[in-house]
Rosetta silent file (secondary structure, phi, psi, omega in degrees, C-alpha in Angstrom):
SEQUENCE: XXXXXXXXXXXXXXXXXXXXXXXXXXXXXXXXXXXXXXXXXXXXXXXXXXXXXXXXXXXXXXXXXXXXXXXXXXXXXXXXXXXXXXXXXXXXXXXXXXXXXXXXXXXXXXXXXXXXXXXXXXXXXXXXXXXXXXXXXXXXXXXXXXXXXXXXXXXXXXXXXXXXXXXXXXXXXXXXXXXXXXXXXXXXXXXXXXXXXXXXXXXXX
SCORE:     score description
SCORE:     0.000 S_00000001
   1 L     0.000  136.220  177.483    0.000    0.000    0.000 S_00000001
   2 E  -137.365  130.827 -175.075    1.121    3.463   -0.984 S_00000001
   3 E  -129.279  146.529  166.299   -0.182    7.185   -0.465 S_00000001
   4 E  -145.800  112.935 -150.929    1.286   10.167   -1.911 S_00000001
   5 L   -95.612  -17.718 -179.478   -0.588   12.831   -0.482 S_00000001
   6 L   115.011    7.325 -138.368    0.557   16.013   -1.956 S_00000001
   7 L  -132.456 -158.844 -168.057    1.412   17.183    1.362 S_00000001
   8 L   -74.951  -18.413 -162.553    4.081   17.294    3.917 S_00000001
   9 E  -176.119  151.496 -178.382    5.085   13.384    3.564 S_00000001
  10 E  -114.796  156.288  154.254    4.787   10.396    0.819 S_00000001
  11 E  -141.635  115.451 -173.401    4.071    6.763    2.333 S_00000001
  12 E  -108.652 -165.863 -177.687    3.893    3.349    1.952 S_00000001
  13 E  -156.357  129.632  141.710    3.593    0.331    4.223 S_00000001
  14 E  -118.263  160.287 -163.413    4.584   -3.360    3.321 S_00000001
  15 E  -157.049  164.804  173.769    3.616   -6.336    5.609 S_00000001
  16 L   178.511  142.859 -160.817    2.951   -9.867    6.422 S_00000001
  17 L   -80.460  154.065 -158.688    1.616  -12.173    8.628 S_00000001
  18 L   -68.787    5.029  161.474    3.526  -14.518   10.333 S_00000001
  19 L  -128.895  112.746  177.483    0.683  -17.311    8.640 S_00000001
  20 L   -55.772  118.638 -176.295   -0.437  -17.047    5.257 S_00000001
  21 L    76.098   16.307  178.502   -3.910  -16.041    5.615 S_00000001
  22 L  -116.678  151.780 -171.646   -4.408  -15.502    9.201 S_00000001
  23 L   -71.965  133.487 -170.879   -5.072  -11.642   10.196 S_00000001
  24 L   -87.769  171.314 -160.379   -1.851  -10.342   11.300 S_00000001
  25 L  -122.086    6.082  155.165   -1.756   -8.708   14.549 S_00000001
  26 E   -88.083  160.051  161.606    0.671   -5.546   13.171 S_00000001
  27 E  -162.642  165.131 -166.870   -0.583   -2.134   12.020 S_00000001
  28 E  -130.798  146.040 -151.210   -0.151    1.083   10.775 S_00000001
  29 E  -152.280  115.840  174.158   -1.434    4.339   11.139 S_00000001
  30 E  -109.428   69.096  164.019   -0.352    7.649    8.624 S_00000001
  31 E   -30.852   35.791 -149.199   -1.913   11.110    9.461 S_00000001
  32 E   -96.631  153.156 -177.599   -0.642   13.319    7.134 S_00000001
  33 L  -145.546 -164.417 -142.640   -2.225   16.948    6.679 S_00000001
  34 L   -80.800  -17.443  155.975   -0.847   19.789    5.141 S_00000001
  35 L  -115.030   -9.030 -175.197    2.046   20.453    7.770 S_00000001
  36 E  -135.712  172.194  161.813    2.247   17.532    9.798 S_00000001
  37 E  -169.881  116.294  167.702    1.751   13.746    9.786 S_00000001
  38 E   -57.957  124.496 -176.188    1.075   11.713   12.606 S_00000001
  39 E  -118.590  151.041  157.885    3.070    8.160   11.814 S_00000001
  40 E  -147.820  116.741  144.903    2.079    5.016   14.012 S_00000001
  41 E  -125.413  140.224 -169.783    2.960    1.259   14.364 S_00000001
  42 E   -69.877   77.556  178.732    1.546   -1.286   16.080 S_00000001
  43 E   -92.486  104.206 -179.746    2.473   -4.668   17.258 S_00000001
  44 L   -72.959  146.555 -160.537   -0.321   -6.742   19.291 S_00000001
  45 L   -74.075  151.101 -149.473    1.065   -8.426   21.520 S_00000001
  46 L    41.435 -144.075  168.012    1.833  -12.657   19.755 S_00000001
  47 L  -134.248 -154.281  179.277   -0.244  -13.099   17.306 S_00000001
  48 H    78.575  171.111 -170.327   -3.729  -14.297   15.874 S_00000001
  49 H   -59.923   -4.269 -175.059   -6.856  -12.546   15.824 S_00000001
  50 H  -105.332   -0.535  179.873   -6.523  -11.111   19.949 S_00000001
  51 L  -104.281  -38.072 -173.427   -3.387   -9.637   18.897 S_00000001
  52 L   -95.008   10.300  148.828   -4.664   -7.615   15.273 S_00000001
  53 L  -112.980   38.996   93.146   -7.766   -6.511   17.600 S_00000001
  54 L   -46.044  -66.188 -174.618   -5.191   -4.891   20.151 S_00000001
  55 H   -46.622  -71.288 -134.725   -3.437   -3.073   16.985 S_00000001
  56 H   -64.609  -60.522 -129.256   -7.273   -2.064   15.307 S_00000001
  57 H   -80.181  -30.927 -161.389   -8.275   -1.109   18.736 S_00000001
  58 H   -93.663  -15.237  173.255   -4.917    0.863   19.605 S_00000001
  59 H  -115.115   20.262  153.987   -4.746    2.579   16.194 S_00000001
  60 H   -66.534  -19.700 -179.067   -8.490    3.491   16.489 S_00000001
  61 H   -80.692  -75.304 -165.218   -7.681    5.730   19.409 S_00000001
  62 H   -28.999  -53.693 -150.289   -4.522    7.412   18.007 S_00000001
  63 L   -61.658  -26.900 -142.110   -6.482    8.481   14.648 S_00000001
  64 L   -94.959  -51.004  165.726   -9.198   10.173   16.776 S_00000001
  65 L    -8.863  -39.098 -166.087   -5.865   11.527   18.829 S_00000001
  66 L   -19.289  -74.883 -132.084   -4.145   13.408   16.207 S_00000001
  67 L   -80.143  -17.539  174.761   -3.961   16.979   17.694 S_00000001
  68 L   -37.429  128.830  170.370   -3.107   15.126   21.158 S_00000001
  69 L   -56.362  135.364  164.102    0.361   16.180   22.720 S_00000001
  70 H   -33.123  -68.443 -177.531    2.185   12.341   22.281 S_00000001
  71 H   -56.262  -32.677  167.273    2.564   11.395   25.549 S_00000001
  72 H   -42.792  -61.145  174.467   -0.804   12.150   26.268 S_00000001
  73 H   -74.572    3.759  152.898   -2.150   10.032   23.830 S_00000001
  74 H   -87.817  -61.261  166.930   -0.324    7.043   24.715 S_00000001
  75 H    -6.038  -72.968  155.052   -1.212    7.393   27.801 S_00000001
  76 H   -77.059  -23.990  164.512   -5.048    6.884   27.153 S_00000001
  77 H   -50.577  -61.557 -139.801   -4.236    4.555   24.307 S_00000001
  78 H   -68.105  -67.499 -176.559   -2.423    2.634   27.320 S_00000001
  79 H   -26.607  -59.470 -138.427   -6.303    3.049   29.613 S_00000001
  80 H   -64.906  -54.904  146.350   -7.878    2.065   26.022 S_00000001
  81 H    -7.966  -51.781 -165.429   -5.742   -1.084   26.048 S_00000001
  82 L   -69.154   -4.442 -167.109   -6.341   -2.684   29.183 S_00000001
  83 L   -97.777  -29.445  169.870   -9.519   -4.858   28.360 S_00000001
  84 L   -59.344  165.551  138.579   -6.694   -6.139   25.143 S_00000001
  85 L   -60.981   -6.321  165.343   -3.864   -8.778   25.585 S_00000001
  86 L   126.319 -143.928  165.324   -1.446   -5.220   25.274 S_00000001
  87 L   148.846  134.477  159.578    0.698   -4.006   22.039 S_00000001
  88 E   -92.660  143.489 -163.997    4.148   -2.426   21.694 S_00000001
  89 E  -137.594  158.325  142.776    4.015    0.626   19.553 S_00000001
  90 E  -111.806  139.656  175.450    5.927    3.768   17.974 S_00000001
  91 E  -160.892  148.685  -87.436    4.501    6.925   17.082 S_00000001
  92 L   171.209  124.637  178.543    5.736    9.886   15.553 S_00000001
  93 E  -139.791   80.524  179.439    4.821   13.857   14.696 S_00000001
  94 E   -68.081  119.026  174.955    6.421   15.425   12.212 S_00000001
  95 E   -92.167  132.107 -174.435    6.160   19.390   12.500 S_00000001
  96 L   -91.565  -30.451 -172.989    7.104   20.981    9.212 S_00000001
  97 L   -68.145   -8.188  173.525    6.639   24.888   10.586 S_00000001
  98 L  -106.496   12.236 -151.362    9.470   23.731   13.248 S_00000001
  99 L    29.078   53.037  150.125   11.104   21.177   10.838 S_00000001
 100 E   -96.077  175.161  171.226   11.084   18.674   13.666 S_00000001
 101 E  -144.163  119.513  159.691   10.323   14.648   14.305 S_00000001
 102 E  -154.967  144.208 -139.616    9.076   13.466   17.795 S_00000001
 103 E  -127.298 -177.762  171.134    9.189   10.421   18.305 S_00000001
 104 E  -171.259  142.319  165.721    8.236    7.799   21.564 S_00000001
 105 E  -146.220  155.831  161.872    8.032    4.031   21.690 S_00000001
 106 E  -132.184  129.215 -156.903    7.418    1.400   24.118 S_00000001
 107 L   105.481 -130.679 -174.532    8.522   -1.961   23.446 S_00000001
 108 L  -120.538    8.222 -136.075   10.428   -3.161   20.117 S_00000001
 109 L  -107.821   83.922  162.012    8.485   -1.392   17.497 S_00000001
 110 L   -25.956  142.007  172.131   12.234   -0.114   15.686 S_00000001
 111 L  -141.508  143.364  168.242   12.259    3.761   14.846 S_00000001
 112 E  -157.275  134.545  159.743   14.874    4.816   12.550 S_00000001
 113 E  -136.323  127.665 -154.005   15.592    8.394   10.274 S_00000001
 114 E  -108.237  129.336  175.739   17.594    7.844    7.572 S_00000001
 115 L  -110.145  161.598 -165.970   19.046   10.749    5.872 S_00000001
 116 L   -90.518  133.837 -157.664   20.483   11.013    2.687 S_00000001
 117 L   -67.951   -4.337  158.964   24.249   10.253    2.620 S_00000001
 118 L   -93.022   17.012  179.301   25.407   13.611    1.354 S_00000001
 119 L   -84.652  149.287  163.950   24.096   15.645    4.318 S_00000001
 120 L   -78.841  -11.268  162.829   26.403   16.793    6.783 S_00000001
 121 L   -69.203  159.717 -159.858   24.411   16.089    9.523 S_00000001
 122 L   -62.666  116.249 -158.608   24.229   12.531   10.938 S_00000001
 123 L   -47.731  -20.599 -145.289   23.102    9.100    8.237 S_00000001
 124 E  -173.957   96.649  136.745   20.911    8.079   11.440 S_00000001
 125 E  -119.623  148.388 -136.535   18.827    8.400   14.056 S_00000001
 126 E  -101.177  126.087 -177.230   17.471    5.901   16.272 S_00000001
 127 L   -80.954  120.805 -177.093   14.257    6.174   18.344 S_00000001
 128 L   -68.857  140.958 -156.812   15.431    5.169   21.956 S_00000001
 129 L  -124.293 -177.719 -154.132   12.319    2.447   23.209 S_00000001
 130 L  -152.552  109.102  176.190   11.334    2.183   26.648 S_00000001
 131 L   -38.451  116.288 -178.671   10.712   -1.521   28.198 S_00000001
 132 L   151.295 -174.210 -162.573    6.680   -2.275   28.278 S_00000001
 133 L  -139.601   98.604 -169.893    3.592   -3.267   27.098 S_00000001
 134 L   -51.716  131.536 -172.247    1.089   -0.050   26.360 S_00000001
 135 L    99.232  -25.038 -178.045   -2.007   -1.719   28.288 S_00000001
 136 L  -124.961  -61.202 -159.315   -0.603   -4.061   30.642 S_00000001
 137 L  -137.858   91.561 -174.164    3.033   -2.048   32.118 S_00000001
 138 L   -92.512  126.136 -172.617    3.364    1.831   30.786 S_00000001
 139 L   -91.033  179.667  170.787    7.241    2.721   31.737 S_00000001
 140 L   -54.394  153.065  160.278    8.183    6.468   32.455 S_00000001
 141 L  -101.082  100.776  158.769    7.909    8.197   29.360 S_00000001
 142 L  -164.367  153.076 -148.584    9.643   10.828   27.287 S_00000001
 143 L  -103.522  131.034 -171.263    9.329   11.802   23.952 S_00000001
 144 E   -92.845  147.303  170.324   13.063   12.704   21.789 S_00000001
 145 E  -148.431  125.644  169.537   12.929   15.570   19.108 S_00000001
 146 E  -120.591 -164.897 -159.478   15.209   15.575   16.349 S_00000001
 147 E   -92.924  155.505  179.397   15.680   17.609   13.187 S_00000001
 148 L  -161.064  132.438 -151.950   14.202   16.807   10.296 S_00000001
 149 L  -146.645  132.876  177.254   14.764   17.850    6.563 S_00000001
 150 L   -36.872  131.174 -171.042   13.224   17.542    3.364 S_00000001
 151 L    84.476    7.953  165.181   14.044   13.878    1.770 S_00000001
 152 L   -66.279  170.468 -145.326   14.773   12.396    5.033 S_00000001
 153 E  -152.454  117.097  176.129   13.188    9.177    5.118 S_00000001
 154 E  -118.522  148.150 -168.219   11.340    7.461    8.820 S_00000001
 155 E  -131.977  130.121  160.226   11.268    3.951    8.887 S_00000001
 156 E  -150.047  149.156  -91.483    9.450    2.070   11.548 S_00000001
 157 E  -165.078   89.275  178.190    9.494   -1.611   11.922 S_00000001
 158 L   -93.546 -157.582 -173.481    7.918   -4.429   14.188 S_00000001
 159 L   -81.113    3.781  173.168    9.829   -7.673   15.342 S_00000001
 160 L   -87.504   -7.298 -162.606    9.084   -9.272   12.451 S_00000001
 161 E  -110.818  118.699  169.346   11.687   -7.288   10.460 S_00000001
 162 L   -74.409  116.095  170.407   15.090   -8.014   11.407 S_00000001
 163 H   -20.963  -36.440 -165.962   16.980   -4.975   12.909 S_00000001
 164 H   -80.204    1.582  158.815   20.030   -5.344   10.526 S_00000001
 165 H   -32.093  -44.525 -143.252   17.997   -3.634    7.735 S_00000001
 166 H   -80.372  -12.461  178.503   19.204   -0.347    8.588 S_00000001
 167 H   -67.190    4.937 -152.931   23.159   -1.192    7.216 S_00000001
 168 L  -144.057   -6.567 -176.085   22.028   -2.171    3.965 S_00000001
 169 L  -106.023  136.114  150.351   18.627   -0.187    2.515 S_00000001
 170 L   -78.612  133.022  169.859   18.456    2.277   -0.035 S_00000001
 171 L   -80.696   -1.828 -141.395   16.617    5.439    0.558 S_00000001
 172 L  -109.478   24.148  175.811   17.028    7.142   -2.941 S_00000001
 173 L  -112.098 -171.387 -177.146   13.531    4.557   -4.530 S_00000001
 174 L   -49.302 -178.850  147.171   10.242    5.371   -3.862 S_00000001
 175 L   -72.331 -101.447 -165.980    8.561    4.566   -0.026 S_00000001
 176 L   -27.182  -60.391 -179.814    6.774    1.755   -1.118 S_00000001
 177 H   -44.061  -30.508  169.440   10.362    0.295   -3.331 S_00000001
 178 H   -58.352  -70.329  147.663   11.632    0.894   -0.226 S_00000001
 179 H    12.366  -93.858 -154.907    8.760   -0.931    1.783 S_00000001
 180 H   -62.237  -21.692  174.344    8.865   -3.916   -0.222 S_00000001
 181 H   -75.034  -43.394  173.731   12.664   -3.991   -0.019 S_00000001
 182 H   -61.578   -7.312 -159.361   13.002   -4.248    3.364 S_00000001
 183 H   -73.258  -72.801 -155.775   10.192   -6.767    3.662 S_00000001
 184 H   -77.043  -11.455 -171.815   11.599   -9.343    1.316 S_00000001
 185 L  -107.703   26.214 -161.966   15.118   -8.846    2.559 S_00000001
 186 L  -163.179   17.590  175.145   15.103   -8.612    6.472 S_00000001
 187 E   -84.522  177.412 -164.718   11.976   -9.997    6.955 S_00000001
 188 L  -101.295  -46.649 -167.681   12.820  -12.931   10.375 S_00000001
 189 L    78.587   23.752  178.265    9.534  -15.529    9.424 S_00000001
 190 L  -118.198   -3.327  168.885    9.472  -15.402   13.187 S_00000001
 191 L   177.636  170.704 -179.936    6.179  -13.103   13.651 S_00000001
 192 L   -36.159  170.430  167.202    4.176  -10.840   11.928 S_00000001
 193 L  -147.381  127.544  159.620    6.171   -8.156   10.207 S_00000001
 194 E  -123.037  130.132 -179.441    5.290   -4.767    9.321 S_00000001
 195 E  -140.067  123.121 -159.287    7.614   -1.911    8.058 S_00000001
 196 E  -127.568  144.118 -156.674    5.917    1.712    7.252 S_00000001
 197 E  -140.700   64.523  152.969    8.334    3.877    5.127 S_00000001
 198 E   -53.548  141.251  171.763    7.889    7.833    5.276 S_00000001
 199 E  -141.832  115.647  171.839    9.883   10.308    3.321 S_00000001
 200 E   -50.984  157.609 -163.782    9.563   13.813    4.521 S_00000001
 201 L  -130.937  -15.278 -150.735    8.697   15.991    1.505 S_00000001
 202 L    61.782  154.700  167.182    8.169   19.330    3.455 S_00000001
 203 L   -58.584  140.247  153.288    5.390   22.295    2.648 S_00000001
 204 L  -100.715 -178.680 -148.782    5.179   22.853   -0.226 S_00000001
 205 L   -71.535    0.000    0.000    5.855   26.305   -2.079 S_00000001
């Protein structure tokens, strides 16, 4: 799946469940408006159908969430949660009037923003994750803001995606080409896998 909204950020998402033809229990959730874009993914906790109604249920909050400070809105996502088996999550705000990205995660749900290798500023940064299960154990909380610059490219990841992705993908194809690359080449065949692939685009003129 791929959107290219015209807007502040293009996106795709590729995925698959850890059983051909069973509902996977990752998901993804892309805000984008005309200055911002909310990014989310999901991981229910295992898998099977009690795990991809923890995701639906957790990125049913967020959507309604948008304008929500982060932390806030995990927070009651965490309340929303508690009747679920749980989910580890990442979520994301890109502001384009401050050209920032803040980010928060709890659990394993990989954050990464990969910059294009002729900037002088740094190839990579990593969203730092915070041990828990949004729904069952919410740890202290606090949300990192970095920099963020047209063609910069956020990648986030569940455990189904092997971590070693980030030494080896190109950023310079589409999102989706992107997507689908990391999919078929890093995915583990050890749980679901999802990997949603923004590339800031900025306001445009």
């Amino acid at each position: 799946m791929e959107q290219l909204t015209g807007q502040v950020v293009e996106w795709a998402v590729a995925a698959r469940p850890l059983t051909e033809g069973e509902e996977s229990g990752d998901a993804c959730l892309v805000n984008a408006l005309a200055d911002s874009a909310l990014v989310v993914v999901v991981d229910g906790l295992g898998h099977g159908p009690q795990a991809a109604a923890a995701a639906r249920q957790a990125v049913a909050f967020l959507a309604e969430a948008d304008q929500v400070p982060l932390l806030v809105a995990l927070r009651h996502c965490h309340e929303r949660l508690r009747s679920t088996r749980g989910a580890v999550l990442s979520l994301g705000r890109i502001d384009a009037s401050e050209g920032t990205l803040t980010w928060v995660g709890v659990g394993n749900v990989m954050g990464v923003l990969l910059r294009p290798a002729w900037r002088e500023t740094a190839h990579l940064d990593t969203l730092l994750l915070r041990r828990g299960v949004v729904g069952r154990h919410l740890p202290a909380l606090h949300a990192a803001t970095v920099p963020i610059r047209s063609g910069d490219v956020l990648v986030m990841a569940t455990d189904g995606i092997d971590r070693s992705f980030t030494g080896a993908v190109a950023i310079s194809g589409s999102p989706q080409q992107v997507a689908d690359q990391i999919l078929a080449r890093h995915r583990t065949n050890l749980d679901d896998a999802l990997v949603a692939v923004v590339r800031y685009r900025g306001i445009s003129p």
